[in-house]
C-alpha positions as a printed Julia matrix, in Angstrom:
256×3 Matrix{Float64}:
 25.61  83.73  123.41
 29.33  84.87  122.89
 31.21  82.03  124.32
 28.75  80.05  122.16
 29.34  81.66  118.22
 31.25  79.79  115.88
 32.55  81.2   112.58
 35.09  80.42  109.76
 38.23  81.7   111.69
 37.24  78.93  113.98
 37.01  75.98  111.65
 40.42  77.18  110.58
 41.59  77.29  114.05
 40.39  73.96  114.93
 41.45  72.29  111.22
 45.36  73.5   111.81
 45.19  72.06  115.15
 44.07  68.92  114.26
 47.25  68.63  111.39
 49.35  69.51  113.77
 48.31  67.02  116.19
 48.83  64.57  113.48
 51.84  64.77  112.11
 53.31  64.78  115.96
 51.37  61.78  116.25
 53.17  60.38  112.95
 56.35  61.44  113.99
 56.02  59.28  117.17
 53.82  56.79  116.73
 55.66  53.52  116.85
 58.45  55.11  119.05
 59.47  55.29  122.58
 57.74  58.74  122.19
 54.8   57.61  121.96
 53.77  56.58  125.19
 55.69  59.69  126.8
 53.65  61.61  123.9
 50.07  60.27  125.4
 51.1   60.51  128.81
 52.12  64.61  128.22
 48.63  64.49  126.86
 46.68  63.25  129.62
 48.3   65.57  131.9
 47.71  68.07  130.35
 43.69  67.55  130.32
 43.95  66.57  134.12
 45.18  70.03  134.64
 42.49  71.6   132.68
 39.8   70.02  134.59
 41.3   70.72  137.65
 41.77  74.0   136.77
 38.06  74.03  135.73
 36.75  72.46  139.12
 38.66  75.38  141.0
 41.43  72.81  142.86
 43.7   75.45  143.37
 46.44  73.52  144.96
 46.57  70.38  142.63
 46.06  72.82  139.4
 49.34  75.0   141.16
 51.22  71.64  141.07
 50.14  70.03  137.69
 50.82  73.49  136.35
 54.28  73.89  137.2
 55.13  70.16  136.35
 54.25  71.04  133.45
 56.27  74.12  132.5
 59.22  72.48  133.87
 58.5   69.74  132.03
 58.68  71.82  128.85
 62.0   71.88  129.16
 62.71  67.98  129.65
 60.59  67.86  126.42
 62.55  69.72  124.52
 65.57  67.02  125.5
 63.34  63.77  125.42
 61.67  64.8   121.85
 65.02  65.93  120.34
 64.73  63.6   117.36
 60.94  63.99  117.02
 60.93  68.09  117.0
 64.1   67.9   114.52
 61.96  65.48  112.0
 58.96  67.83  112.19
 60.76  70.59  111.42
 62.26  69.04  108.5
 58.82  67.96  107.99
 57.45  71.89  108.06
 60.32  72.89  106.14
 60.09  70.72  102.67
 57.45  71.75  100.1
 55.45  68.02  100.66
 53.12  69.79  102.85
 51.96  72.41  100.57
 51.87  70.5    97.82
 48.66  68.45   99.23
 46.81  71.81   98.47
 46.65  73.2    94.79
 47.97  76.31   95.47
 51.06  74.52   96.99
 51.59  73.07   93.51
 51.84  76.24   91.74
 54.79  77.15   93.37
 56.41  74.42   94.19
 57.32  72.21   91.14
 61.09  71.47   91.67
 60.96  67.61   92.37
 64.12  66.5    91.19
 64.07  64.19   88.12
 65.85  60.55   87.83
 67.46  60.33   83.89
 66.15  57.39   82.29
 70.02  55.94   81.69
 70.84  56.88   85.31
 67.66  54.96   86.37
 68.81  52.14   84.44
 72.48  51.88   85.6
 71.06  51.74   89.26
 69.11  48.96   88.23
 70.9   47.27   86.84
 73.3   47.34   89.67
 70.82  46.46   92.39
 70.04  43.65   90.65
 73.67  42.62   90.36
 74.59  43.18   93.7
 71.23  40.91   94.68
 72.62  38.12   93.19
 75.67  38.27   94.63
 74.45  39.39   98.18
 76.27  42.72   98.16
 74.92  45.14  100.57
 73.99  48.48   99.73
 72.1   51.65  100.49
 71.57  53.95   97.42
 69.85  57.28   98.6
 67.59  59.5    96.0
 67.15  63.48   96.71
 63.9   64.66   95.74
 63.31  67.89   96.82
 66.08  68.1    99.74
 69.42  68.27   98.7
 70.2   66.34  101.82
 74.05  68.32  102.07
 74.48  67.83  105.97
 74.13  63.98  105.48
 76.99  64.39  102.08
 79.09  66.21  103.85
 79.01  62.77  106.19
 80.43  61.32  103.38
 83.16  61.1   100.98
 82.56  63.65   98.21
 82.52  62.28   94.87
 80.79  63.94   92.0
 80.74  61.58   89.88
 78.65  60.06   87.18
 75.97  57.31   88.09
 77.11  53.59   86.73
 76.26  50.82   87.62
 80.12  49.74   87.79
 80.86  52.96   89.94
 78.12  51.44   92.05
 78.85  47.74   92.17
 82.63  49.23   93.25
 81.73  51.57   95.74
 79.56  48.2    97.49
 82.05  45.91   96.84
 82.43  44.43  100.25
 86.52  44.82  100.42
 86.09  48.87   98.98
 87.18  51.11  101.74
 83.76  53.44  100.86
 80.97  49.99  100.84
 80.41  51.1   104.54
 77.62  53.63  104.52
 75.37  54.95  102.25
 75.68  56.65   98.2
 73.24  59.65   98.09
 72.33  60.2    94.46
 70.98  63.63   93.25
 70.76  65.14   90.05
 72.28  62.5    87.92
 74.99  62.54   90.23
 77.04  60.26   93.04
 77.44  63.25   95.11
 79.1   61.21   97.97
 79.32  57.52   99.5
 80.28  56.42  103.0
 76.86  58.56  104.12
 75.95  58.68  107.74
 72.29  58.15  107.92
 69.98  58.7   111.12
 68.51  55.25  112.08
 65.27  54.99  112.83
 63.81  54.72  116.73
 60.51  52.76  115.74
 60.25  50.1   118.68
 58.23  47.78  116.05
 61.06  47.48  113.29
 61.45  44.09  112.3
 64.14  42.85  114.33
 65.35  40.76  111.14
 66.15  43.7   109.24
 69.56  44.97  109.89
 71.09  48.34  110.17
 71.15  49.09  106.52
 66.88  48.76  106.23
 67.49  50.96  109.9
 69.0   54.24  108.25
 66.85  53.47  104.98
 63.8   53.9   106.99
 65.89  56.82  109.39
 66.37  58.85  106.85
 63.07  58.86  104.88
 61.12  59.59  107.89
 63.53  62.69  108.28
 63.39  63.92  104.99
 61.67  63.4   101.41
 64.15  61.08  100.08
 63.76  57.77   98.71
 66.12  54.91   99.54
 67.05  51.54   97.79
 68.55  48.43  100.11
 70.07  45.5    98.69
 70.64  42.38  101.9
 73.81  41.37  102.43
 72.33  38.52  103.86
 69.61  37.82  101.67
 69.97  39.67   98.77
 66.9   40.95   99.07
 65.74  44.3    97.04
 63.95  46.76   99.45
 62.54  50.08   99.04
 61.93  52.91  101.56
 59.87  56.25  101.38
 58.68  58.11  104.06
 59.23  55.72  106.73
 57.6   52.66  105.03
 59.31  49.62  103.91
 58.8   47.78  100.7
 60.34  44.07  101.03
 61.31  41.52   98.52
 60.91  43.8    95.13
 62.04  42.65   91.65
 64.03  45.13   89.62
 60.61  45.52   87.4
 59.06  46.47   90.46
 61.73  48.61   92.02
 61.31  50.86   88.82
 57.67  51.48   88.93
 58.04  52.5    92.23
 60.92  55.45   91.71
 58.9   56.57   88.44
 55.81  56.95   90.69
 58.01  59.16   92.75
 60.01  61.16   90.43
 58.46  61.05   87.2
């Protein structure tokens, strides 16, 4: 039967659909979205089946809830839709496929002396319990978040960082974003995360750590003012409590 046949077009079909459906669902999960995200859901298969069963008046209704609810969507998901467009716009997708990798190869590189210097000023910082948020591009340039900032251009050190931190300098309020061997600016604005199951001990530094790597492919470094703890954030994931030894293999993995 027609309605029955299945070919390769359709595995396609129903193989993008199901990516789609789960990167929204990684954009969300953990968020206020979420349950807004599963309740959008389940109308939308009530509608279907009522459509199905023939109940004109209730599938009239559901059906023009939900087209005006398009629009609310567009308001309520405003963070969500801007991450997954970021998301659909950076190479990291493609690159999962071999053909991806052919064409995209421009990961931006972390100098060995430049890796070194931010060592060796996160581990300073720790042990005085100087706060900081040290951002690394990767393949994003990340300009609408420098030009937050104060521009700078200026060669990584760990003194230039340990100064910039220092907790009376006019610029230790925000975040550095490093890229191509480069302090490209400091006093960063950084989107904060909207998770609802962020550890509520974690302060507003490990907030727009976590912010901006689930909006981007950028890797960021926190240092506790409170603790002086060494933290490490990619993609939206946390890494607590690292030693400097640690911290390293970690951006190496990344940008090696």
């Amino acid at each position: 039967m027609d309605f029955l046949s299945f070919d390769f077009i359709d595995v396609i079909d129903i193989l993008l659909v199901a990516i789609l459906l789960y990167q929204l669902y990684r954009l969300v999960q953990g968020t206020v979205a979420m349950n807004i995200f599963i309740g959008i859901l389940a109308i939308y298969f009530i509608w279907k089946i009522v459509e199905a069963l023939k109940m004109d008046v209730l599938s009239e209704i559901l059906g023009k809830f939900i087209d005006v609810g398009m629009i609310a969507l567009l308001i309520v998901f405003q963070p969500e839709l801007r991450r997954f467009l970021l998301l659909i716009g950076t190479p990291e997708i493609l690159e999962r496929f071999s053909i991806g990798k052919r064409f995209f190869k421009n990961k931006k590189k972390i100098f060995s002396d430049d890796l070194n210097a931010i060592l060796k000023a996160c581990k300073q910082m720790s042990e005085t319990k100087t706060g900081a948020l040290i951002i690394l591009t990767t393949e994003s340039d990340l300009n609408f978040y420098v030009k937050t900032g104060e521009q700078m251009d200026a060669k990584v050190s760990s003194k230039t960082l340990e100064s910039i931190f220092y907790k009376n300098s006019p610029l230790h309020d925000g975040a550095v974003i490093i890229s191509n061997g480069k302090i490209r600016a400091a006093r960063c604005v950084l989107p904060i995360t909207e998770r609802e199951d962020f550890p509520e001990h974690l302060g507003m530094r490990h907030r727009a750590a976590t912010g901006i790597t689930e909006a981007s492919d950028a890797l960021a470094i926190i240092v506790s003012e409170q603790t002086g703890e060494i933290s490490f954030a990619k993609g939206g994931h946390l890494d607590n409590g690292l030693s400097t030894d640690l911290l390293r293999q970690k951006i190496e993995k990344e940008v090696g």
